[in-house]
C-alpha positions in Angstrom: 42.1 -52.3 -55.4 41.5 -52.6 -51.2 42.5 -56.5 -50.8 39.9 -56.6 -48.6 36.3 -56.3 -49.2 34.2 -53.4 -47.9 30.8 -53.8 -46.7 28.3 -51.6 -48.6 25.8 -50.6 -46.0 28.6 -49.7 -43.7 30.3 -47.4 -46.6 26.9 -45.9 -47.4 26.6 -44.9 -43.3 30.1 -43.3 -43.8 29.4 -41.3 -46.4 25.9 -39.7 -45.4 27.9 -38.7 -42.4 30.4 -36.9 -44.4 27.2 -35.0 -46.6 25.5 -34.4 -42.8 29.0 -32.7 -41.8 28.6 -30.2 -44.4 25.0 -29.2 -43.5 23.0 -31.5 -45.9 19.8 -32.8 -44.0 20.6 -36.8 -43.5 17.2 -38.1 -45.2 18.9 -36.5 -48.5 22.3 -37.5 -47.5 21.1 -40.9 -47.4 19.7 -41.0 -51.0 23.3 -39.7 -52.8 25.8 -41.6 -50.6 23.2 -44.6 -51.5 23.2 -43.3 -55.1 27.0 -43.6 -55.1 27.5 -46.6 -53.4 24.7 -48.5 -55.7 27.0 -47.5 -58.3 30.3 -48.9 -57.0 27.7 -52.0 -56.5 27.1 -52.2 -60.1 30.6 -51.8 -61.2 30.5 -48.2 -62.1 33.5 -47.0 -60.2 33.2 -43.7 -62.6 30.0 -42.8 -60.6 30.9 -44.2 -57.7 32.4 -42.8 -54.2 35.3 -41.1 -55.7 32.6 -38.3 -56.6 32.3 -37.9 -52.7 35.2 -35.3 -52.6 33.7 -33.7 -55.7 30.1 -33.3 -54.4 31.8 -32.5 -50.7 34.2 -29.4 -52.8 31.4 -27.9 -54.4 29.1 -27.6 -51.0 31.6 -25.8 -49.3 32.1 -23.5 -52.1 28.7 -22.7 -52.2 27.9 -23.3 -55.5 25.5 -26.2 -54.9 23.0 -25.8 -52.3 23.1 -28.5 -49.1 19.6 -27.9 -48.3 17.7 -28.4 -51.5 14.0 -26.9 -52.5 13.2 -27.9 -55.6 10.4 -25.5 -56.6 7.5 -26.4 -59.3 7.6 -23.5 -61.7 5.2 -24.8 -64.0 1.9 -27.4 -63.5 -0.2 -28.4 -66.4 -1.2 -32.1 -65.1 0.8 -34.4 -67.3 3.6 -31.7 -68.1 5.8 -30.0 -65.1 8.6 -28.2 -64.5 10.8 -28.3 -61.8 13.5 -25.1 -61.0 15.9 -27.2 -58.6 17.8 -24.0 -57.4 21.3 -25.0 -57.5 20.4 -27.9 -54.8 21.9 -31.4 -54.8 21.3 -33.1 -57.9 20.0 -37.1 -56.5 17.3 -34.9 -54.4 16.5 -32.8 -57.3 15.8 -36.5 -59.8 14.4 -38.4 -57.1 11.6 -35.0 -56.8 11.2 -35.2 -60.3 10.9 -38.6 -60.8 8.8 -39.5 -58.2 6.1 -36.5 -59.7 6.9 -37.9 -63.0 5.0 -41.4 -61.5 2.4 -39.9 -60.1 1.3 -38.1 -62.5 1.4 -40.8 -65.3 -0.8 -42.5 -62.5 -3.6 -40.1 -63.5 -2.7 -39.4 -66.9 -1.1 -42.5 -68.4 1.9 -40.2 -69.2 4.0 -37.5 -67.6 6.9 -35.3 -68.5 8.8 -33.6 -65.9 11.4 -31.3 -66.8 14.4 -29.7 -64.4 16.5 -26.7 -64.6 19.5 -25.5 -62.4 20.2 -28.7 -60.9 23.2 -30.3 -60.1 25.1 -34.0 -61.2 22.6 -36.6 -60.1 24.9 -39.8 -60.3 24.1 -43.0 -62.4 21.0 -42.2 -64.6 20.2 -45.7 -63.7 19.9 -45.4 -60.1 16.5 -43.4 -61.2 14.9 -44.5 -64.5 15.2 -48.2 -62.6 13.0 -46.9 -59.3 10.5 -45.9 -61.9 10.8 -49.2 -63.5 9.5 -50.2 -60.1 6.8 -48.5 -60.4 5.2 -49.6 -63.5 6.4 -47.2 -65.9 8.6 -47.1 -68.5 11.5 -44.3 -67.5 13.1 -42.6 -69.7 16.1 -39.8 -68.4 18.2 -37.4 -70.1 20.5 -35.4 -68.8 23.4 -32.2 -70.0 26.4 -32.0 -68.8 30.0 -29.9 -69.2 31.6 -30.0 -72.7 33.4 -33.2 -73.4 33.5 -33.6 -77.3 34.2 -31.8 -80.1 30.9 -31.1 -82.5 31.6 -33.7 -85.6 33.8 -32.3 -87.5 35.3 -29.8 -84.7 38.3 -29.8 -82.8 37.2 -27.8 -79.6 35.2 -29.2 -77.0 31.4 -27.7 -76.6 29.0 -30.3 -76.6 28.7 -32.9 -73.3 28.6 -36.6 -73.2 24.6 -35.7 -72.1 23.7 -39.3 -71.0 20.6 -41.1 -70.5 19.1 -43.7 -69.6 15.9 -45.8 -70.2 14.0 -48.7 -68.4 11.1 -50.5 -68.2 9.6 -53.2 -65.8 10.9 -56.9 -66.1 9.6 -60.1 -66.7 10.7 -62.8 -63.8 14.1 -61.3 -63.7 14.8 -57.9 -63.2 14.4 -54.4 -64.6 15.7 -53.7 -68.5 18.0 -51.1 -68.2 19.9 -48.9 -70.7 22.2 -46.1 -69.4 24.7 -44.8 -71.6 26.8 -41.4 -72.5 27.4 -40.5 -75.7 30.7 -40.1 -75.9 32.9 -43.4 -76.7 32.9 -43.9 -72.9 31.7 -42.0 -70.2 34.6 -39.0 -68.4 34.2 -40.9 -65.4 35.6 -43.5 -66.1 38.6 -42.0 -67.7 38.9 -40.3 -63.7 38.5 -43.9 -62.6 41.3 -45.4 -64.7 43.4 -42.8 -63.2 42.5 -43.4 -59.7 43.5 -46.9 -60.5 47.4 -45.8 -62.0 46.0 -47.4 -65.3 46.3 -46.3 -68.9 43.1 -45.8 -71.2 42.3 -47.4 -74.3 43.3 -45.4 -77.4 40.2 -45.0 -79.0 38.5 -43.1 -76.0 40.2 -39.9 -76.3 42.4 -37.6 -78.2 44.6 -34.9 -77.2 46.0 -31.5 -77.6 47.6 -32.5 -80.9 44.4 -34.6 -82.2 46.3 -37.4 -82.0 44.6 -40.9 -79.8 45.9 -41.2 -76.0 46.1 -43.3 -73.3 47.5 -41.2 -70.5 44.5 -40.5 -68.8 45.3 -37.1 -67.1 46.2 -36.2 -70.8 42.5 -37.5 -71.8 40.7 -35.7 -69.3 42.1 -32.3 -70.5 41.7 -33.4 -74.1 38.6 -34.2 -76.2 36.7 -37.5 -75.7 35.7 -39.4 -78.9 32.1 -39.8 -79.5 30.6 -43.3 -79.4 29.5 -44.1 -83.3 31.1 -41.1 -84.3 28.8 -38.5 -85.9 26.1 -40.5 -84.2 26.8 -40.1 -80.9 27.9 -36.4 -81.4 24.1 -36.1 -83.1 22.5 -37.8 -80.3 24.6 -35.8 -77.5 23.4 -32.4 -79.5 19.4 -33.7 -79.3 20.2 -34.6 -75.6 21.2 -31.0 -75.1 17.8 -29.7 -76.5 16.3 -32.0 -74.2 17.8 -31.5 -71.5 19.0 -27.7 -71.1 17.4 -25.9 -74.0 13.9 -27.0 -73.6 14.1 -27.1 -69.7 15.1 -23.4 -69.9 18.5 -24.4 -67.8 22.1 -24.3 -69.3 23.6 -25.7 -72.5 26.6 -26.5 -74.2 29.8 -24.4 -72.8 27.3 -22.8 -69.8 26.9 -26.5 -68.2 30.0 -27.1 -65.8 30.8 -30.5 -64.5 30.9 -31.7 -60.6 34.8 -31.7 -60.8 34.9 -27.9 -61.0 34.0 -26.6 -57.1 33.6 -23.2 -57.5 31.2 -22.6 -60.7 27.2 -23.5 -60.9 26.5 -26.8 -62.6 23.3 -25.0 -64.4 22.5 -29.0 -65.8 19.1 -29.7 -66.5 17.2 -33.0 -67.0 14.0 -34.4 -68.5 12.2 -37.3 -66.9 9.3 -38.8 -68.6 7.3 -41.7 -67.3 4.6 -44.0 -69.3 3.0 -46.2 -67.6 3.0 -49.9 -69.1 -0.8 -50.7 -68.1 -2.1 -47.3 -69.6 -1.0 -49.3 -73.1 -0.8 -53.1 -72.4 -2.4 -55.2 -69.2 1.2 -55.4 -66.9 1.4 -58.8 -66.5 0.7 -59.7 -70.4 3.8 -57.0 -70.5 6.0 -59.1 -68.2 5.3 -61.9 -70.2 6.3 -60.9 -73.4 9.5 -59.8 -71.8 10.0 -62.9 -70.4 9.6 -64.2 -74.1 11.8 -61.4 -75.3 14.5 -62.2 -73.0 14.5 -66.0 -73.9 14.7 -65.7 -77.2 17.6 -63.4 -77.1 19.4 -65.5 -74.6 19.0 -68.5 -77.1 21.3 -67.2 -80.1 24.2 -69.1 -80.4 27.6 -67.6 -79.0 30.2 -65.6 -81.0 33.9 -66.7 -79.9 35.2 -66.1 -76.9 31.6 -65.1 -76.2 29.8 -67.0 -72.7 27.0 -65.7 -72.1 24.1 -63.3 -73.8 23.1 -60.6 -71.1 19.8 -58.4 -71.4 20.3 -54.9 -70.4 20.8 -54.7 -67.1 21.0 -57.6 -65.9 25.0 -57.6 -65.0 24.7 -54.5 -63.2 21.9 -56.9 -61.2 24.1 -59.7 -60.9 27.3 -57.6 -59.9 25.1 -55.5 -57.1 23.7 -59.2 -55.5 27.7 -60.6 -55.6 28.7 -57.1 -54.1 26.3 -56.9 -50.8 27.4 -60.4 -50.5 30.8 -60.2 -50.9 31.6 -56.3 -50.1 33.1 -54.1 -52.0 36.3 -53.4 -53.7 37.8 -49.6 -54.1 41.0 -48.5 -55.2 43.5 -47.8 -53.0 43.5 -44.6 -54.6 39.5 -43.7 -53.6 40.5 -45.0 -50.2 43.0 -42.2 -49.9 41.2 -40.0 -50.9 37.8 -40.8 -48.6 40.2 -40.7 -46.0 41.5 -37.3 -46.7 37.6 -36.0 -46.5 36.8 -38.0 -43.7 39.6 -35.7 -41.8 38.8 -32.8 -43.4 35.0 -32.6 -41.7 36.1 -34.3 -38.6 34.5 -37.7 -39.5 35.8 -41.5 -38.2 37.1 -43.2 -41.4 35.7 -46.3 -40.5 34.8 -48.0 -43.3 37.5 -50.7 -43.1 37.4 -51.1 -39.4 35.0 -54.0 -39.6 35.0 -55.9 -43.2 32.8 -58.4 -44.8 31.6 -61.4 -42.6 29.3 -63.5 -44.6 
């Protein structure tokens, strides 16, 4: 890890100068080198700014779109579907999310469905603004094949993770966001940034053995979390998010790693909102109540503390834009590598922390 801290706002600037250098208009730049950063915030290195270079690689080789127009194929008032054209994914979500809202503003419920769109970071980052808002959000999402089907030993279904929040009592938003695989790929590319070894339970190899070399996991097969479980919910987030939404599925989805093929993802958002069912502030309450109660059962060992969901990603992003950030050396290098590459000042450790 950088020994010294980073400052958040100032790595965000950096990197919607790196997506401006490539042609992508800075109002959208903005939103996924925020949508990165966030993550880093939360501790979610695997969705973090090491997927700059990724994002970066796959705008020059043309297979996703710096300037995005998301087009709305089909209207029906609470029911929509977006075509995002191969554009960025973040500007894609935040479209359909943001239509998803408004329209369970008239309706009390919306779906929004996407096809041909791109990676669109942390699930979070967007069921969380619709949280926001009122609604309960609720996001899936495909992705490239990272499992094997239970009983398999070749990879074709995707970890195809998603995520679900609603509105908070006096604290925060409750946040689920999970992949179904036994942890998510990213994080297996973060261990590696780091030098570190994996645990053995997250991936198999080659030989279908358990490994903790993390190059060797990333061109194995990841474990599902649960096991048939999470391979059965991975498979229903494929109908979601590809077969229903008329975009890719299964072996057709390609991941943001890969430059030079089309992601062809495709996501459903659907937003209800919480005073089209119960009065918003009776809701809060009873969260409140939820919360405390939950909070109140006494500790396993070694256990110190009983966290709702979401709320250390909360806690970690308040420490963080106090604080700064910490990257690893490794992400460093490699920001640094793409900062030359388009001709941008690597400045993101020229002026540090100073709380």
């Amino acid at each position: 890890m950088t020994a010294t801290p980073i400052d958040a706002d100032r790595l965000a600037a950096f990197g919607t100068r790196i997506l401006t250098s490539v042609g992508v208009p800075e109002v959208d730049a903005r939103l996924v080198s925020d949508s990165l950063v966030t993550a880093d915030l939360w501790g979610h290195a695997s969705h973090g700014m090491l997927r700059l270079p990724w994002y970066i690689a796959r705008l020059r080789a043309g297979t996703t779109r710096p300037v995005t127009r998301p087009e709305t194929v089909v209207d029906s008032g609470a029911v929509a579907v977006i075509d995002g054209h191969d554009g960025i994914g973040q500007v894609i979500a935040d479209q359909a999310c943001r239509e998803a809202v408004e329209r369970a503003g008239r309706h009390g419920v919306a779906a929004v469905a996407v096809r041909n769109s791109n990676h669109f970071g942390t699930a979070a980052y967007w069921t969380r603004r619709m949280a926001d808002a009122g609604c309960v959000g609720i996001l899936t999402t495909n992705g490239s094949p990272a499992m094997a089907p239970w009983g398999g030993r070749e990879k074709t279904v995707g970890a195809n993770p998603w995520s679900i929040a609603t509105p908070g009592g006096s604290d925060g938003p409750l946040v689920l966001d999970i992949a179904n695989t036994a942890v998510a790929r990213g994080k297996i590319y973060a261990a590696r940034q780091r030098g570190e070894a994996i645990p053995a339970d997250w991936a198999i190899g080659p030989d279908g053995l358990p490994v903790t070399d993390p190059q060797v996991a990333v061109d194995g097969i990841l474990a599902p979390m649960a096991g048939h479980k999470g391979y059965a919910i991975s498979f229903m987030m494929d109908i979601l998010s590809g077969v229903l939404t008329g975009s890719s599925y299964a072996t057709d989805v390609t991941g943001p790693y890969v430059p030079d093929r089309r992601s062809g993802c495709g996501h459903l958002v659907l937003a209800l909102r919480v005073d089209a069912v119960l009065d918003l502030e009776t809701f809060r309450r009873r969260v409140d109540d939820l919360v405390t109660t939950t909070k109140r059962v006494p500790l396993a060992a070694n256990a110190t503390e009983i966290y709702y969901p979401g709320e250390i990603e909360e806690r970690a992003e308040a420490h963080g834009r106090s604080t700064g950030l910490l990257l690893p050396e490794q992400t460093l290098e490699d920001l640094r590598g793409l900062a030359d590459s388009c001709g941008v000042p690597f400045d993101v450790t020229d002026a540090m922390v100073q709380r």
